[in-house]
C-alpha positions as CSV (number, residue, x, y, z in Angstrom):
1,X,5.1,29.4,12.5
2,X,8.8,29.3,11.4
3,X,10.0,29.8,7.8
4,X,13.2,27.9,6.9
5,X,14.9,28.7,3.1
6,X,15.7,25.4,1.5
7,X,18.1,26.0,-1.7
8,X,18.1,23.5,-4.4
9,X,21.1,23.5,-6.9
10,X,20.1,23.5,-10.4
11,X,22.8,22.4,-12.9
12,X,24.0,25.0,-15.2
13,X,21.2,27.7,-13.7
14,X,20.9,29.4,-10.6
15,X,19.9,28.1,-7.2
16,X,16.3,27.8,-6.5
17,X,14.8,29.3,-3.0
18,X,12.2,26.4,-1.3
19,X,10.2,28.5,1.6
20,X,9.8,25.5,4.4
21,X,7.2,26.9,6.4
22,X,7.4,24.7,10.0
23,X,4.3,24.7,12.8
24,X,4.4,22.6,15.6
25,X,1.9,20.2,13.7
26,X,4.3,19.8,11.3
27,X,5.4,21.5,7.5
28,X,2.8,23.5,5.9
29,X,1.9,20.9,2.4
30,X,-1.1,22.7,0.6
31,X,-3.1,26.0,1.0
32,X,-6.7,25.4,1.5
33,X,-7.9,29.2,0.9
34,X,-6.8,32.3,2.4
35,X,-7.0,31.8,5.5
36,X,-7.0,28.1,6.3
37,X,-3.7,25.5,5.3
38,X,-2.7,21.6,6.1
39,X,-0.2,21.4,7.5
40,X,1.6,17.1,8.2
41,X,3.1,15.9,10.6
42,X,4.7,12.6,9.8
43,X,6.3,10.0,12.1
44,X,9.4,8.9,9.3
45,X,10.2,12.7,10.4
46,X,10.7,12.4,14.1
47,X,13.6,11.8,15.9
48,X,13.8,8.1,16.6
49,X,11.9,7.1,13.9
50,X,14.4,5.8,11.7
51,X,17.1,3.9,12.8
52,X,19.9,0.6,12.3
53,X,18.3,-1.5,14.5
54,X,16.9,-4.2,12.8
55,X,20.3,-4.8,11.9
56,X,20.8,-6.6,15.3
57,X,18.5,-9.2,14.2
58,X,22.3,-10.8,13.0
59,X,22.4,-11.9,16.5
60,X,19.4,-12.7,17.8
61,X,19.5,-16.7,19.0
62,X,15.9,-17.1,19.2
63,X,12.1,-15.9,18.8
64,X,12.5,-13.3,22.1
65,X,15.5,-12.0,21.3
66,X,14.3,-11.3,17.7
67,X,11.7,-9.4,19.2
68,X,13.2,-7.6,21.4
69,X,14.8,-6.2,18.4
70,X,12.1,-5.3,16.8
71,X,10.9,-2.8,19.7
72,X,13.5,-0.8,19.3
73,X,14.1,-0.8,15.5
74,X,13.3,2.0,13.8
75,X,11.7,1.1,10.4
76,X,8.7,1.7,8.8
77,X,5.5,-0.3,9.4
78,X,6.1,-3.9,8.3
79,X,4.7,-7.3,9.3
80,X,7.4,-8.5,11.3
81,X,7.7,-12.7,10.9
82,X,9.6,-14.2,13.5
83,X,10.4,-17.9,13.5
84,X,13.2,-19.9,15.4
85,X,14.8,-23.1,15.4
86,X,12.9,-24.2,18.5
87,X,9.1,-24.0,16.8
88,X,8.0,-20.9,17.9
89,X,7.0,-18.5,15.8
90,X,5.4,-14.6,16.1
91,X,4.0,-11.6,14.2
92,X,4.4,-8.4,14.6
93,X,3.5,-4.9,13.7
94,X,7.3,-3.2,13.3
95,X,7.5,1.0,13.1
96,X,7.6,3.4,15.7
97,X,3.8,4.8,16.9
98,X,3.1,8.1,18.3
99,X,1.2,8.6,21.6
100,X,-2.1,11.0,20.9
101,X,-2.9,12.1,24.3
102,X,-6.4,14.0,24.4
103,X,-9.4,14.7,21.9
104,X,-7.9,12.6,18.9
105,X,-9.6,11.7,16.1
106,X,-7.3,9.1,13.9
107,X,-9.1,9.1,10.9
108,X,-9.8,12.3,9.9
109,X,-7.3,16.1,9.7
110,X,-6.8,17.6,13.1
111,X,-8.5,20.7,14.0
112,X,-5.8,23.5,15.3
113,X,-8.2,24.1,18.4
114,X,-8.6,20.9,19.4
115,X,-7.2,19.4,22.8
116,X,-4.8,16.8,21.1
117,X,-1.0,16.3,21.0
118,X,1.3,13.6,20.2
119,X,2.9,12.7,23.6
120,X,6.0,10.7,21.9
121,X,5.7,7.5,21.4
122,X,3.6,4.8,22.4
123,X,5.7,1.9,24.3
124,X,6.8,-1.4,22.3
125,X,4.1,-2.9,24.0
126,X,1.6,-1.2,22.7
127,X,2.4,-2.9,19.0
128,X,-0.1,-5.4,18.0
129,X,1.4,-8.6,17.8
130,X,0.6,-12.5,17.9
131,X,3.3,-14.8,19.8
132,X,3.4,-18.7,19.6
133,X,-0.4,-19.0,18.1
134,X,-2.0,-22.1,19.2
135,X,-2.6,-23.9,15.8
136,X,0.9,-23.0,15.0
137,X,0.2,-20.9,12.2
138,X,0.9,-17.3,10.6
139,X,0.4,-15.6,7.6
140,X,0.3,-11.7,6.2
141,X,-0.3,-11.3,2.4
142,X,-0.1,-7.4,2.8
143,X,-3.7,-7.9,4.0
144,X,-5.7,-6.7,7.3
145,X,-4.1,-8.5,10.1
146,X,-5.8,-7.0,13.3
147,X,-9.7,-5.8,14.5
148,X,-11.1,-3.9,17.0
149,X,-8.9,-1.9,18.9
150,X,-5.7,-2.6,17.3
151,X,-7.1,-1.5,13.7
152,X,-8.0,1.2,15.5
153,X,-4.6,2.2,16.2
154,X,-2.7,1.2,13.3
155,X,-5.3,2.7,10.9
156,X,-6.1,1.6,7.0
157,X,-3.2,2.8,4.7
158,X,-4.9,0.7,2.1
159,X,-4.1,-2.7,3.0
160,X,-4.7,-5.5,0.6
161,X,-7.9,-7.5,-0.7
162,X,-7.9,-10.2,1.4
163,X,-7.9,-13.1,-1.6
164,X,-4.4,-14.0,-1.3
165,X,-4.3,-14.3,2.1
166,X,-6.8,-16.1,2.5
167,X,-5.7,-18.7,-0.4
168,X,-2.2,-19.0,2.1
169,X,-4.4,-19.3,4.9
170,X,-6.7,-22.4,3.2
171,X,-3.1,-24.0,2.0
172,X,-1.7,-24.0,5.6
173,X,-4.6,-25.5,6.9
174,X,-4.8,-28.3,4.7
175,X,-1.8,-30.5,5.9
176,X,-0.9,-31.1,9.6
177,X,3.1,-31.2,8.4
178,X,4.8,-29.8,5.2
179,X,8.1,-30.4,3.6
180,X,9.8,-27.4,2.0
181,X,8.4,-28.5,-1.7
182,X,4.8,-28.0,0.0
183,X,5.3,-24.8,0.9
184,X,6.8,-23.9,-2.3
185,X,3.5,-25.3,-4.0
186,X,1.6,-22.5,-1.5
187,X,3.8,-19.8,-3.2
188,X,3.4,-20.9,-6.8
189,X,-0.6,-21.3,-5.9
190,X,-2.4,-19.7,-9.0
191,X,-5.8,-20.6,-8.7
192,X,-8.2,-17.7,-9.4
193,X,-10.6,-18.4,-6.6
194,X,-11.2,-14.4,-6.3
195,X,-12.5,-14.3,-9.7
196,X,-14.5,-17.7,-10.1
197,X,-18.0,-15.7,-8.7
198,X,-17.4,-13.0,-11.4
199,X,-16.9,-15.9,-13.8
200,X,-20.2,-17.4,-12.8
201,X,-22.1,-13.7,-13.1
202,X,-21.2,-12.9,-16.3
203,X,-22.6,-16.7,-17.7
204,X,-25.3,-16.1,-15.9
205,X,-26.0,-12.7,-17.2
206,X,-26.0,-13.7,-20.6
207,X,-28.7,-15.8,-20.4
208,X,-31.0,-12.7,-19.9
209,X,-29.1,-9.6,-21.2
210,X,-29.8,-9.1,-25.0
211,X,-26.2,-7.5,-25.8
212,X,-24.1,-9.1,-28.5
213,X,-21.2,-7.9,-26.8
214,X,-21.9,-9.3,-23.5
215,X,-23.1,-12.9,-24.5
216,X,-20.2,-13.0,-27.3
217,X,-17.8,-12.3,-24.2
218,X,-19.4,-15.0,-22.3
219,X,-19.2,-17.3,-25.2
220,X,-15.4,-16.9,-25.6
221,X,-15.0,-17.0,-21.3
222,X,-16.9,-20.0,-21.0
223,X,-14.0,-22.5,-20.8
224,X,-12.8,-21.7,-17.4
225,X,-10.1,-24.0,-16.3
226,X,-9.8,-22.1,-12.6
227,X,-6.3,-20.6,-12.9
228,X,-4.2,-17.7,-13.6
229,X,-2.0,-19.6,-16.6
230,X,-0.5,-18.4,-19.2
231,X,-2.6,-20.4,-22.4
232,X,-5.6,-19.0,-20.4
233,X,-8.4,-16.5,-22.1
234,X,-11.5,-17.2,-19.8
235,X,-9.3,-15.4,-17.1
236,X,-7.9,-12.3,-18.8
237,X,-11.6,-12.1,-20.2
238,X,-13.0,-12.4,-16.9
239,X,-10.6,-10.1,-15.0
240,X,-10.6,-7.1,-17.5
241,X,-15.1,-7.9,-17.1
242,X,-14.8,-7.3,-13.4
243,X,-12.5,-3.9,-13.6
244,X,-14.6,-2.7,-16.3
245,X,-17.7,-2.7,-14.2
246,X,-15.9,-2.2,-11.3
247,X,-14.9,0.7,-12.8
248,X,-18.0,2.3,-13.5
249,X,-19.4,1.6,-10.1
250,X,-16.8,3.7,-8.5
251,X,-17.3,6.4,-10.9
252,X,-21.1,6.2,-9.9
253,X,-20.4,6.8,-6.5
254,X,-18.1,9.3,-6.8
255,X,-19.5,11.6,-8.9
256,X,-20.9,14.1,-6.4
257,X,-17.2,14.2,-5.1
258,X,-15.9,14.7,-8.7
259,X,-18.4,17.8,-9.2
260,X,-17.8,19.4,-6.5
261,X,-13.6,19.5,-6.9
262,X,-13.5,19.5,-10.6
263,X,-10.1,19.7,-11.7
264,X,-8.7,19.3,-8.1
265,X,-10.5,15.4,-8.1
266,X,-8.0,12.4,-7.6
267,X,-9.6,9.2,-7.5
268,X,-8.7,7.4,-4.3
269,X,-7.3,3.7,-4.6
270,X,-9.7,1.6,-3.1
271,X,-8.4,-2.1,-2.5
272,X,-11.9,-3.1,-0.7
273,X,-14.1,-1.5,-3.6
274,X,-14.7,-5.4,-4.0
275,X,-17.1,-5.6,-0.8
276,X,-19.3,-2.6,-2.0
277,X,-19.5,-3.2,-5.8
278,X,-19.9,-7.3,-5.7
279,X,-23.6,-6.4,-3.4
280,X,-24.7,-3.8,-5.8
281,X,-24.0,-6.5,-8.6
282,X,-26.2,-8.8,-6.3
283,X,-28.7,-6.3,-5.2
284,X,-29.0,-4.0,-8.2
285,X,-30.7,-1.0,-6.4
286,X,-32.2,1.7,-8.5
287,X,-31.1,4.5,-6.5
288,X,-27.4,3.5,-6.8
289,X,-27.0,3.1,-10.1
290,X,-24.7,5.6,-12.0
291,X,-27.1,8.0,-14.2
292,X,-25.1,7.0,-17.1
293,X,-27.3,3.8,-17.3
294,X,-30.5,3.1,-17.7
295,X,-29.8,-0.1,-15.8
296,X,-28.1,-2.2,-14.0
297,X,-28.4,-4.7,-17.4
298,X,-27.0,-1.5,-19.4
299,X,-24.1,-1.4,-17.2
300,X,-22.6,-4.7,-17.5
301,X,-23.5,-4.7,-21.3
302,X,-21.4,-1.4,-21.6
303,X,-18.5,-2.9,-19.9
304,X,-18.9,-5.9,-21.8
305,X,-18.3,-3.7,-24.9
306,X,-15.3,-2.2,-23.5
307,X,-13.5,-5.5,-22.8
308,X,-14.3,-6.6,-26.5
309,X,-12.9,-2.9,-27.6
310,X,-9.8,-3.4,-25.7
311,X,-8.6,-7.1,-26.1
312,X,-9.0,-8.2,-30.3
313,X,-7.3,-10.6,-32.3
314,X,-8.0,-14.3,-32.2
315,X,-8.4,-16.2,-28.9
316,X,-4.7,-17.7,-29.2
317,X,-3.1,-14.0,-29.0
318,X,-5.8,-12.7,-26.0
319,X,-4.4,-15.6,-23.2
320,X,-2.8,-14.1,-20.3
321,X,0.4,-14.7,-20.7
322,X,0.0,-12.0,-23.7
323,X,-0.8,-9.8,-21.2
324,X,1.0,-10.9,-18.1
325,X,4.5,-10.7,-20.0
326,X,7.8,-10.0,-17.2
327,X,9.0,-6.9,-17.5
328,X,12.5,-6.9,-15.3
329,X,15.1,-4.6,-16.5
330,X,18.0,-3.2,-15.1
331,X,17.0,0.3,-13.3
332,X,19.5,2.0,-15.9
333,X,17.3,0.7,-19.1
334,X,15.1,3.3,-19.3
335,X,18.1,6.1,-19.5
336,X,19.2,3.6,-22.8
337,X,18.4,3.4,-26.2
338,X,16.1,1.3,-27.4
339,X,18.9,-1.2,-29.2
340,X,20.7,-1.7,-25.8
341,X,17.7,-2.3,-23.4
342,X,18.0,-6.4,-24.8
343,X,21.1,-6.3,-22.8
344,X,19.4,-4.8,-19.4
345,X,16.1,-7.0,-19.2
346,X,15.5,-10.9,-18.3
347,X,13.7,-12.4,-20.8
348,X,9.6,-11.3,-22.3
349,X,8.7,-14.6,-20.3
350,X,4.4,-15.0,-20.2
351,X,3.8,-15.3,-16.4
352,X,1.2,-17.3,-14.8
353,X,-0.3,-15.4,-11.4
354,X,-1.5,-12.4,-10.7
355,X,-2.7,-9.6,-7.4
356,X,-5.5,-11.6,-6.2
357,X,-3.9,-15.4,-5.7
358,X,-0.4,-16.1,-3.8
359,X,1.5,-16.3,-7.1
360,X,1.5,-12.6,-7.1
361,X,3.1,-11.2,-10.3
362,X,3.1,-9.0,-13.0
363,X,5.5,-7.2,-16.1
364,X,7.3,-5.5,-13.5
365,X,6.1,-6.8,-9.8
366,X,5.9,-9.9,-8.4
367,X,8.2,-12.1,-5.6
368,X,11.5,-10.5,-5.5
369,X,12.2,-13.6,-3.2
370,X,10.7,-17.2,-2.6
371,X,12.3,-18.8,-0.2
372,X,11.4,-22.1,1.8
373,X,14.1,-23.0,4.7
374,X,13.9,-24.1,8.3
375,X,16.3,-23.3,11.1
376,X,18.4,-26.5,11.1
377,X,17.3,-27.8,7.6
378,X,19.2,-25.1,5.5
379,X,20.4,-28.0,2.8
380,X,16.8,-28.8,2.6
381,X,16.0,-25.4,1.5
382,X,14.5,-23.6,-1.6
383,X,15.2,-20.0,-2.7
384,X,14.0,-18.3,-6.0
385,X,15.0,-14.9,-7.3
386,X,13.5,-13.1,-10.6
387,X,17.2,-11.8,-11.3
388,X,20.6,-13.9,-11.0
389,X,23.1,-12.9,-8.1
390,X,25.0,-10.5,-10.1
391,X,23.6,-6.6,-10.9
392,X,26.2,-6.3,-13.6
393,X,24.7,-6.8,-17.4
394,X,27.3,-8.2,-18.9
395,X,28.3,-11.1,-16.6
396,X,27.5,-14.6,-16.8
397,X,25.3,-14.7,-13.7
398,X,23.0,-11.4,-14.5
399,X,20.2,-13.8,-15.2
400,X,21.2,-16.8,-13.8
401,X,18.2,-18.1,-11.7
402,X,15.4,-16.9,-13.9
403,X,14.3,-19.4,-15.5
404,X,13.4,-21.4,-12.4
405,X,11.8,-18.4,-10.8
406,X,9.2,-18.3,-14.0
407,X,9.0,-22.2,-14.2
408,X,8.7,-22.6,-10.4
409,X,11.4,-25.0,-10.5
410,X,12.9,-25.5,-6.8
411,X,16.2,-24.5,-6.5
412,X,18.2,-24.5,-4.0
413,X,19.3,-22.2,-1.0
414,X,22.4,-23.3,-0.5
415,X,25.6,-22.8,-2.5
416,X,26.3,-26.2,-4.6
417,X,29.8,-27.3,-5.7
418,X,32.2,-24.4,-6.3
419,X,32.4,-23.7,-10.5
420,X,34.3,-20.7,-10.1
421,X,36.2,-18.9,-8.0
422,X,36.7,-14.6,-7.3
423,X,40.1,-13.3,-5.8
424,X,40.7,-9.9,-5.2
425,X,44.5,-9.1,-4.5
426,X,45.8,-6.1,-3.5
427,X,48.2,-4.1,-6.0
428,X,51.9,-4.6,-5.3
């Protein structure tokens, strides 16, 4: 083990010593007890991880040459889309991998004594990827885009419920052809298919569970007009039903692991918690339930009770939109006071979508670009964007664009006639 001294610079005190201690898997990170540590080795750290690369993609004429980029670009893992003005199109995995030569276990810490090294890296090849699919179509939605031996490789870093994608999927399978205002409608899709089961269970739950809390939330969810809008209370109903029991599922399960770390317990973000806790709905086995409840009835009713705790007022001021209000300010807002932030945010607009549908957007996340244009057909193309072109408060085009981004008006990608004009001279 090597120890390193790392100084930070405090302003206006003295420097602070950092002890880096280095091993050959990598900085020590946490003390386990007195004679055990972690140490992590990350591949962002390694020489050749990181690199300019993808910035050759500038000159890459068509689909190989695009990939051929991408084996040498060092970036993190992306999904790499490739398409070129010929048809053909390709996915791939982008970020360098390391070769684990010997007894490697993946998924879990490695053990000092085992036989297992990283070898470098694996060879471009080796990334999974998808060229010129025969049905001519590809899709990511940050969700799980390999099996087998390939997940193997690349591992789960917590990649997205699969709702979205498979909304895109449904939506690129429905036409044979598709104009750029088609695609656009993919992108602006805000049905809530994920959520019209839940919608369905809590009716039906109602019928049989005795709490006034429960059946008065059904009562005021019952109108369910299938999308993530704005006017909409069925769905913010509904979704906050779902996390509530969600919620205590997960708890359920995890209490063992809470007891046993006490204070040192983080609960673990769990994107496919959907696939355990919609069976157990289903299923309602005795032996899983959380010993909170006395049953599985209990539990929805107490979640039931926390939704009606939470969300009050009359049904006009629960909608989503309430809820679902943007959130974009300028990264300096929150260093501002309170009477200038008006200046450094788009518009409180309501905002229709949400995670689990391909409108995906929230207060402060959502598309930072839509963009529908084909090699060849840029005047036929559409581009949205949440904020206008310039970063600069006070110009004219800070928020220029906005409004069509929240409306889903097309607008489009390239420049129009010239309004104004920029010229920088230099100083005689």
């Amino acid at each position: 083990m090597r120890t390193t001294s790392e100084w930070i610079r405090v302003k206006g005190g003295e420097p602070v010593e950092l002890k880096v201690r280095d091993t050959r898997w990598g900085p020590i990170t946490a003390e386990l007890d007195g004679e055990s540590s972690l140490a992590l080795r990350w591949t962002a750290q390694l020489p050749g991880a990181l690199n300019f690369g993808l910035s050759d993609m500038a000159w890459a004429a068509d689909l190989d040459a695009g990939l051929a980029v991408a084996d040498t670009a060092g970036i993190p893992a992306q999904n790499l889309v490739i398409g070129d003005h010929t048809g053909r199109i390709a996915w791939r995995l982008t970020a360098q991998m390391p070769e684990r030569a010997g007894d490697c276990d993946a998924t879990g810490p490695l053990k000092v004594e085992a036989a297992c090294r990283w070898a470098g890296w694996l060879s471009p090849t080796e990334n999974p990827a998808l060229v010129d699919p025969v049905d001519g179509r590809l899709w990511t939605a940050n969700a799980r885009t390999v099996d087998g031996e390939a997940l193997k490789l690349v591992g789960d870093a917590g990649y997205a419920n699969g709702a979205r994608a498979k909304q895109i999927r449904d939506g690129l399978y429905a036409k044979e052809s598709f104009t750029e205002a088609d695609l656009l409608a993919i992108q602006l899709d805000d049905r809530a298919l994920f959520l019209k089961r839940w919608h369905q269970a809590l009716l039906d739950e109602a019928k049989t569970n005795p709490d006034e809390a429960l059946r008065s939330l059904a009562h005021e969810a019952a109108t369910w007009d299938g999308h993530a809008s704005v006017d909409s209370t069925s769905y913010r109903l509904v979704r906050a039903w779902r996390l509530a029991v969600i919620g205590r599922i997960q708890n359920g399960l995890l209490a063992p692991a809470q007891v046993a770390l006490g204070d040192d317990f983080v609960m673990p973000d769990l994107p496919q918690m959907e696939s355990v806790a919609w069976p157990l709905l289903q299923q309602r086995p005795a032996h899983l339930l959380p010993r909170k409840f006395g049953s599985w009835e209990t539990l929805l009713a107490d979640a039931a009770q926390e939704v009606r705790g939470q969300i009050r007022g009359p049904l006009g001021a629960r909608t989503w939109g309430s809820r679902n209000t943007a959130a974009i300010c300028h990264p300096m807002a929150g260093a501002m006071p309170a009477f200038a932030k008006s200046w450094l945010c788009m518009p409180a607009d309501p905002l229709p979508g949400d995670g689990n549908m391909p409108r995906v957007q929230g207060p402060q996340f959502g598309a930072s670009q839509r963009m529908v244009v084909a090699p060849g057909h840029e005047a036929d193309g559409i581009i949205h964007m949440p904020g206008g072109q310039s970063g600069h408060p006070l110009s004219p085009f800070w928020g220029a664009g906005h409004e069509a981004w929240v409306r889903g008006e097309a607008t489009p990608f390239l420049p129009q006639a010239t309004e104004h004009r920029l010229q920088l001279q230099p100083k005689m």
